[in-house]
C-alpha positions, -999 to 999 in steps of 0.1 A, spaced: 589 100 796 618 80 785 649 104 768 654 86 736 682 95 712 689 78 677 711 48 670 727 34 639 731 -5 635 756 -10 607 754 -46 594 785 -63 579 789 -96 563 814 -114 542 812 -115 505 793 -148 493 792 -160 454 765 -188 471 733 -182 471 707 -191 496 678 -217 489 646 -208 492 634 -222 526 668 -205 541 654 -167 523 621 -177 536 639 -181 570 661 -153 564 635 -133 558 607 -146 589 639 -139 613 644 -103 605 608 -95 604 605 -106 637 630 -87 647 622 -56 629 590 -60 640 597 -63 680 613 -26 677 588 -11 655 563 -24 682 585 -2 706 579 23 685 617 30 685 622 18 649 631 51 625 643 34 596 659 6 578 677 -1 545 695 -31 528 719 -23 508 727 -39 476 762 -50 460 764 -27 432 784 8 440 817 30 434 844 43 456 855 80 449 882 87 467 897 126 481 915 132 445 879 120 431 891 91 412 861 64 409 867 31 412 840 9 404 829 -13 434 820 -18 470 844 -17 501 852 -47 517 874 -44 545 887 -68 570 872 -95 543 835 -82 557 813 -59 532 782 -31 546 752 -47 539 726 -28 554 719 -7 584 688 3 609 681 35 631 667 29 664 658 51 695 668 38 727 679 55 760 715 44 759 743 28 744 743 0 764 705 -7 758 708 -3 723 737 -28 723 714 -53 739 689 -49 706 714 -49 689 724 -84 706 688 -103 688 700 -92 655 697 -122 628 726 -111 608 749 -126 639 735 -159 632 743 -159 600 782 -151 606 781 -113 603 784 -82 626 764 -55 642 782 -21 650 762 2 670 770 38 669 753 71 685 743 94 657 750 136 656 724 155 639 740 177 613 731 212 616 724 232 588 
């Protein structure tokens, strides 16, 4: 039996005031289901989450400032955990990911269980 550990895809676009027609969501949307549903047919999908564009920043003197981060002109717009075997195989998933299409960016990172 394969060793599986967890991965985090962080997805990152740039800001956009335009919005998409509807045969581009309907697009949008086919894509990532497709690919969502290749790893869930894995069974290596955990979870995944969009992640809207309302929010605040609270910095370490917990001053709120009302807003989302965008850094590098590119925003967080969503993320997925995975289980894979390795990095490198993760990165290759990672590789399919509609959200390069469109522009954006995938970072993959290893994740540490907290302990409590």
């Amino acid at each position: 039996m394969e060793n599986l550990q967890d991965f985090m895809l962080l997805f990152r676009m740039q800001p956009s005031n335009e919005q998409p027609t509807a045969e581009q969501l309907t697009t949008m949307q086919q894509q990532w289901g497709a690919y969502i549903g290749r790893i869930a047919a894995q069974a290596k999908l955990v979870s995944t989450s969009r992640l809207g564009f309302e929010g605040n920043l609270i910095n370490s003197s917990l001053a709120v400032t009302n807003g989302i981060s965008v850094a590098n002109n590119e925003t967080l717009t969503g993320n997925m955990v995975v289980k894979a075997t390795s990095l490198q195989e993760e990165t290759e998933i990672a590789k399919g990911c509609p959200i390069l299409a469109l522009g954006g960016s995938v970072e993959v990172r290893n994740t540490i269980p907290m302990q409590s």
